[in-house]
VOMARVEX-692029 format. One record per residue (C-alpha): x, y, z. Coordinates in steps of 0.25 Angstrom, whole numbers, always signed. Example, Ala and Ser with C-alpha at 12.3 -4.5 7.8 and 13.67 -1.06 7.14 Angstrom:
REM residues 2
px->+49, py->-18, pz->+31 .
px->+55, py->-4, pz->+29 .
REM end
This chain:
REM residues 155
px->+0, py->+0, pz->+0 .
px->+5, py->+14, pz->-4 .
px->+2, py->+25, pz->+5 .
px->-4, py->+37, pz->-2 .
px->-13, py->+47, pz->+6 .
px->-13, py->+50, pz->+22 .
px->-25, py->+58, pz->+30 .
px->-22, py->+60, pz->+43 .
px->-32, py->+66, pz->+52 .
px->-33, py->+70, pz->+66 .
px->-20, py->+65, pz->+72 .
px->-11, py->+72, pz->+81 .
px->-8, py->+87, pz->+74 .
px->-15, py->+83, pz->+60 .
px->-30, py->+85, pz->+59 .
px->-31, py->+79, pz->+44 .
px->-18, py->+78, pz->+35 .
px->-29, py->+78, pz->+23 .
px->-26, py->+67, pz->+16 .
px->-11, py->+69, pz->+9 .
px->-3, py->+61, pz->+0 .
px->+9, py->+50, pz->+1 .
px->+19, py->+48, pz->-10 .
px->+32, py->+44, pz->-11 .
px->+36, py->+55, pz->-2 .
px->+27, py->+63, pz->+6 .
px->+32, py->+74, pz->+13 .
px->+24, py->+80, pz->+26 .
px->+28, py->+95, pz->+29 .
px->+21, py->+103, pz->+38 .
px->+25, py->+112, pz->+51 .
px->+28, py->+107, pz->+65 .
px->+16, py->+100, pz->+69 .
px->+9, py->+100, pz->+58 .
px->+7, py->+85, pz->+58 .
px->+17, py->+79, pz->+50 .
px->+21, py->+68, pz->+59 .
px->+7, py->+66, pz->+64 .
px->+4, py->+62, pz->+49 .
px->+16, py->+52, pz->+49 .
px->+12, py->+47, pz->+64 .
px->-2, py->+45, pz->+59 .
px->+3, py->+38, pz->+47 .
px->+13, py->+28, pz->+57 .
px->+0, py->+25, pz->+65 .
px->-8, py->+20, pz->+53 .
px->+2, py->+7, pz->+54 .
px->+13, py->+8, pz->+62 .
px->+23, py->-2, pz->+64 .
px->+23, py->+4, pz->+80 .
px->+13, py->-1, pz->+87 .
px->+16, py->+11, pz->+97 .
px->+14, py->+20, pz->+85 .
px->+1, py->+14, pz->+78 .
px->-11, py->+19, pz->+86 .
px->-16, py->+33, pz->+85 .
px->-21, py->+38, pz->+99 .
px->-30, py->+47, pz->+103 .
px->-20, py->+56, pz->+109 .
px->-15, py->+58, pz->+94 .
px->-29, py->+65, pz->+90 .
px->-28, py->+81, pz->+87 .
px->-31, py->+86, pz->+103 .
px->-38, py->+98, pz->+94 .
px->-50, py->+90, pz->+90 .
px->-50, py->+78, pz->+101 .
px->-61, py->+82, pz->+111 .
px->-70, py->+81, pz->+98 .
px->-64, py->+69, pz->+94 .
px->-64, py->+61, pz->+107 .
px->-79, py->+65, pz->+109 .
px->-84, py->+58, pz->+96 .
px->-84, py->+45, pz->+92 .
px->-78, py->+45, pz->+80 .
px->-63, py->+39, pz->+78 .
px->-54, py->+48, pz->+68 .
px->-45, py->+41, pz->+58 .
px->-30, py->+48, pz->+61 .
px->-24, py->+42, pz->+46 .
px->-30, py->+38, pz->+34 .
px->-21, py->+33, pz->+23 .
px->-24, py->+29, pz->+9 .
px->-15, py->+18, pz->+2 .
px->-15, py->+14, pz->-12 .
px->-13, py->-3, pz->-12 .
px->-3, py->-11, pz->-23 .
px->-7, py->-19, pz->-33 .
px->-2, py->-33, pz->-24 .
px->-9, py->-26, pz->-12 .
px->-22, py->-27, pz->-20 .
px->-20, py->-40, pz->-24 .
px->-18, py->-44, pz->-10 .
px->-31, py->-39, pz->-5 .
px->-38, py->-45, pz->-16 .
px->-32, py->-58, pz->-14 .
px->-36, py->-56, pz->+1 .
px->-52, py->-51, pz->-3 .
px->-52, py->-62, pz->-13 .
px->-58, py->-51, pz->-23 .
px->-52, py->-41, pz->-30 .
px->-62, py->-28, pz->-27 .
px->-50, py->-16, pz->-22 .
px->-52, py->-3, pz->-30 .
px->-43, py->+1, pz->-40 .
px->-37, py->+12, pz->-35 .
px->-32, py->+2, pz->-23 .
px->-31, py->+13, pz->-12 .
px->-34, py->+10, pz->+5 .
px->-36, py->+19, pz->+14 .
px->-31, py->+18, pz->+29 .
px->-34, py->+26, pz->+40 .
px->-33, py->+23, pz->+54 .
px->-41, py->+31, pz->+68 .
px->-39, py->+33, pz->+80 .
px->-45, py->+20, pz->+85 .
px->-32, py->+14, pz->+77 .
px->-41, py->+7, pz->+68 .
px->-37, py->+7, pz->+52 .
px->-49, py->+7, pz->+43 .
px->-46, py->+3, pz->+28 .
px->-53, py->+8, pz->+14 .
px->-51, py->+4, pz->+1 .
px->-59, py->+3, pz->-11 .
px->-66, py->-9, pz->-15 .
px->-72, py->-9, pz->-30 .
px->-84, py->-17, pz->-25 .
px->-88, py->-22, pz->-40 .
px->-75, py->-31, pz->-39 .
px->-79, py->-34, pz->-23 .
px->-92, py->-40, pz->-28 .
px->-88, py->-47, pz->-44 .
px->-79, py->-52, pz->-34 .
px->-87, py->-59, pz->-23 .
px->-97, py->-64, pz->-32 .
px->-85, py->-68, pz->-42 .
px->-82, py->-77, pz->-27 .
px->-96, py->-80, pz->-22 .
px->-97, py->-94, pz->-26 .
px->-107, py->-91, pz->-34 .
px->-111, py->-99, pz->-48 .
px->-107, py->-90, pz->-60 .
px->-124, py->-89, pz->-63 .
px->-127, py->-83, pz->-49 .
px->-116, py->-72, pz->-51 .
px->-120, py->-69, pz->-65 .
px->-130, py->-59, pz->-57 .
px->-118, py->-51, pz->-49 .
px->-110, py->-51, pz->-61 .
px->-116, py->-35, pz->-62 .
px->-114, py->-32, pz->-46 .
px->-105, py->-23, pz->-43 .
px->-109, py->-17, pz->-29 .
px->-112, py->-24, pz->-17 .
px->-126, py->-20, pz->-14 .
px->-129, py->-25, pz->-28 .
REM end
């Protein structure tokens, strides 16, 4: 997986990065405390090999905006990441699912909250999902005749 876009919001000096984009090189320039390492921090803790370093805290929220915060029930994400998957990653994940049904521009988002937990997206093309699962329902060729057209779940 190639990194290609970070969004980090509400995490220790950085109230939302906006989402910028990661190259070959990426340079972060910005005054003291103007949230440079936070950004790299909050990248660590989306998978870092330090257990010690892998959690965000509630301590790391902005103290401008946590009395609001602490009084909702809501958890706010602290990263979000977008990836773009290789050619053999897909084939893995296809190989996994048994169906071939990824979208073609192959990109995942990642983002983890302050309850530590990751939440993965990616596009599915649900035409492929479904030729797919009736392609390995079992059924004779006569009774998927019918689904041959189906191209959405709810049909």
């Amino acid at each position: 997986m190639k990194l290609q876009r970070v969004r980090v919001t509400n995490y220790k000096s950085v109230l939302d990065s906006e989402w910028f984009d990661v190259g070959g090189l990426t340079c972060l320039v910005g005054k003291n405390e103007s949230g440079k390492t936070a950004i790299l921090e909050a990248l660590e803790r989306l998978n870092s090999v330090d257990p010690d370093r892998a959690d965000f805290h509630d301590t790391d929220y902005p103290r401008l905006h946590w009395s609001e915060y602490s009084e909702t029930n809501t958890v706010d994400n602290a990263i979000s990441t977008e990836w773009t998957l290789d050619a053999s990653e897909v084939a893995q994940i296809h190989a996994l699912a048994g169906i071939q049904g990824l979208d073609a521009d192959h990109h995942v988002t990642l983002s983890k909250n302050y309850e530590n937990n990751r939440h993965w997206e990616f596009g599915l093309s649900i035409g492929k999902v479904v030729a797919g699962l009736v392609e390995q329902s079992g059924l004779s060729s006569e009774d998927r005749a019918p689904l041959a057209s189906v191209t959405t779940t709810s049909q």
